[in-house]
C-alpha positions in Angstrom: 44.8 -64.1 176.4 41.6 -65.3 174.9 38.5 -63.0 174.1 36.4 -64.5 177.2 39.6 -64.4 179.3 40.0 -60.9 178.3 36.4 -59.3 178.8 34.4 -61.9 181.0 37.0 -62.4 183.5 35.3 -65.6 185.0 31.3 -64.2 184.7 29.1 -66.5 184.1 27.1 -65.9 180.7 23.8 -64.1 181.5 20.5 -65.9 182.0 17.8 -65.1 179.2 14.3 -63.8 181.3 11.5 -66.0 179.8 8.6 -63.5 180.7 10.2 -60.6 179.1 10.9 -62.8 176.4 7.5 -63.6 175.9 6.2 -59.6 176.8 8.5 -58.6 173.9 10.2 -56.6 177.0 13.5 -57.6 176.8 14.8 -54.6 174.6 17.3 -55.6 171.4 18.1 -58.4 170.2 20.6 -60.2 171.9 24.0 -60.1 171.4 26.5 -63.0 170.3 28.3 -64.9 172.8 32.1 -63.7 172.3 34.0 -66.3 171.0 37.1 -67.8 172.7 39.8 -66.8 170.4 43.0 -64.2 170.8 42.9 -60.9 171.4 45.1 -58.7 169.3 43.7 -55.8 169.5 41.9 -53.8 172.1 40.1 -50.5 171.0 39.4 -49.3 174.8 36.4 -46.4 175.7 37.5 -43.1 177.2 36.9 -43.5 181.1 36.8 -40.0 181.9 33.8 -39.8 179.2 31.8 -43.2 180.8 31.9 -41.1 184.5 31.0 -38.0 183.5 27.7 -39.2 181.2 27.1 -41.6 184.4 26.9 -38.4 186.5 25.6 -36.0 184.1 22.0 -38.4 183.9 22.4 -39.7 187.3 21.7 -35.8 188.2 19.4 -35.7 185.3 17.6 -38.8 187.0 17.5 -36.6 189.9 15.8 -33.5 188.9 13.2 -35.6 186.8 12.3 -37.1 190.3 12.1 -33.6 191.7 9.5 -33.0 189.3 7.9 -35.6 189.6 7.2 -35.1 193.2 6.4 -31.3 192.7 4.3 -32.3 190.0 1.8 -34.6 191.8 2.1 -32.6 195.1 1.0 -29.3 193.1 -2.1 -31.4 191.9 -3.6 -32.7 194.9 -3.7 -29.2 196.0 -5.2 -28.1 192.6 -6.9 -30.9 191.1 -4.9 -30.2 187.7 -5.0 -32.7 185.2 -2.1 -31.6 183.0 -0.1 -31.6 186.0 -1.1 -35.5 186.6 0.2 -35.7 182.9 3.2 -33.9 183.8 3.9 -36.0 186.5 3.4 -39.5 184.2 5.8 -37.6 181.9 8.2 -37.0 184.6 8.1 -40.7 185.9 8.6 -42.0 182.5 11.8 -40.1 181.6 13.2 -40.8 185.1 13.1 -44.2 184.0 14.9 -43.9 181.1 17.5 -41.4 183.0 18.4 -44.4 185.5 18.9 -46.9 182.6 21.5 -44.3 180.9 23.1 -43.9 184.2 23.1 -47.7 185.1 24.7 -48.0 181.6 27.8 -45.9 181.6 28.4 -46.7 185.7 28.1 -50.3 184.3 30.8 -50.0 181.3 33.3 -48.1 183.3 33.4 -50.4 186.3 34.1 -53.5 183.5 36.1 -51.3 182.0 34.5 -52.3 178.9 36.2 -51.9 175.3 34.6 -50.5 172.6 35.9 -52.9 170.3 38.2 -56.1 170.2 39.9 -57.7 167.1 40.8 -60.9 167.6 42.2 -64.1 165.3 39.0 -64.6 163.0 36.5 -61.9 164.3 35.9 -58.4 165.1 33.9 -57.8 168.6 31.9 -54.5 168.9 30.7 -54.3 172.5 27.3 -52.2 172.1 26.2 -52.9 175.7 27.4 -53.4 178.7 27.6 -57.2 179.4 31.4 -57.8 178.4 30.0 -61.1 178.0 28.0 -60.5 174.7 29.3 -58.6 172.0 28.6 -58.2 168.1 30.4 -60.7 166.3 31.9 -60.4 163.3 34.1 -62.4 161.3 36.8 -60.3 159.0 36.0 -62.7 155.7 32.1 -61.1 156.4 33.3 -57.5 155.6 33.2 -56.4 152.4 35.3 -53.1 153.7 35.8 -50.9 156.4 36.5 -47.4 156.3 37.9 -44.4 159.1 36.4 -41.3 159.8 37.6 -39.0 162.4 35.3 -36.5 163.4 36.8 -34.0 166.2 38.2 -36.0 169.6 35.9 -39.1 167.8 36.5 -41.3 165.0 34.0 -43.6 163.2 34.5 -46.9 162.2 32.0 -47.8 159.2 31.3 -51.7 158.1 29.8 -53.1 154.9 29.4 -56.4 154.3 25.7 -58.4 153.3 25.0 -59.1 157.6 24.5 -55.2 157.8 21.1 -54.9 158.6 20.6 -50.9 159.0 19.0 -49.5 155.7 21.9 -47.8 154.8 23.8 -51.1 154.3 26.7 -49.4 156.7 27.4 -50.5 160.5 28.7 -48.0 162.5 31.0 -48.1 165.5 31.7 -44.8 167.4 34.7 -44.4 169.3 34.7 -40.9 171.5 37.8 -40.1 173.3 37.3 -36.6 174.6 39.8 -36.8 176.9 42.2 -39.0 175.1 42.1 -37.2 171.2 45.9 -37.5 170.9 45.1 -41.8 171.3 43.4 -41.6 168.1 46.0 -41.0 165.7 47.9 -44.8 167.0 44.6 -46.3 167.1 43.7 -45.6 163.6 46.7 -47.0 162.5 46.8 -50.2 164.6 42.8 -50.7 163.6 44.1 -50.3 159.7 47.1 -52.7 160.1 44.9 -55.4 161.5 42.6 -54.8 159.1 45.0 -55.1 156.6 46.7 -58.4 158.5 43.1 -60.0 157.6 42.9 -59.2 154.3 39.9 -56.2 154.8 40.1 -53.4 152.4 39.4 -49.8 153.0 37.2 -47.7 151.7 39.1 -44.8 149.0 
């Protein structure tokens, strides 16, 4: 199965928007087409996680609507400026709540991977178009190292394309409800790595 067969599944790649483009409104930078190239390795999300975080801000988005309305029906009884403010505030974090919950509903119903290694890259799926992914070829990574961190584990990248200050990528991997996965992952992600020649970090 090839990498576009695996996570596109016959989309069509998405359509750049000009005008945000040009606003500077179309958010980070985009992503790198996914290459078409074998799959040996899935490194799949936690469903259980993507739901509840969907419904945790959808119900978020909800009561930051609540008081939002509260807010601008209290002040054209009173006339109170701060609760004007309040209610800008409120508007502007529903918006970000729905984008969070749009997110998650979007990854679990793609049933997006975290991560993919395939024949000559490595594809870390930060968003949630399984169409676009960060690509990054194994001969590009200087080394790679495992950290687990409670029902999580962290995979760290160096290599000269890092561009974070820190010079480290990071790729987080939370399985809340799947913590006894982690222990096979780790080892297939390390005998991969080690099947293209990437050393870890001692």
């Amino acid at each position: 199965m090839s990498a576009k067969e695996a996570v596109s599944r016959g989309q069509e790649a998405p359509k750049r928007d000009l005008i945000k483009d040009v606003l500077g409104l179309s958010g980070k930078k985009a992503a790198d087409v996914v290459p078409d190239e074998e799959i040996e390795l899935r490194v799949e999300d936690d469903p259980k996680r993507l739901v509840l975080l969907a419904v945790l801000f959808f119900v978020l988005t909800l009561v930051s609507v609540a008081a939002a309305l509260a807010c601008i029906s209290i002040a054209n009884v009173t006339g109170s400026v701060w609760l004007l403010l309040g209610f800008i505030v409120c508007l502007t974090a529903t918006w970000f709540l729905s984008r969070r919950t749009g997110f998650y509903l979007r990854r679990r119903v793609r049933n997006m991977d975290v991560a993919a290694f395939g024949k000559k890259h490595l594809l870390v799926y930060e968003g949630s178009d399984p169409t676009q992914a960060k690509v990054i070829a194994y001969k590009d990574i200087k080394k790679y190292e495992l950290v687990r961190q409670g029902s999580a584990t962290r995979l760290l990248l160096w290599g000269s394309w890092v561009e974070h200050p820190s010079g480290v990528y990071y790729v987080g991997i939370n399985r809340p409800f799947g913590r006894e996965s982690l222990d096979g992952m780790e080892a297939d992600v390390r005998a991969c790595m080690k099947r293209h020649h990437v050393n870890e970090r001692i």
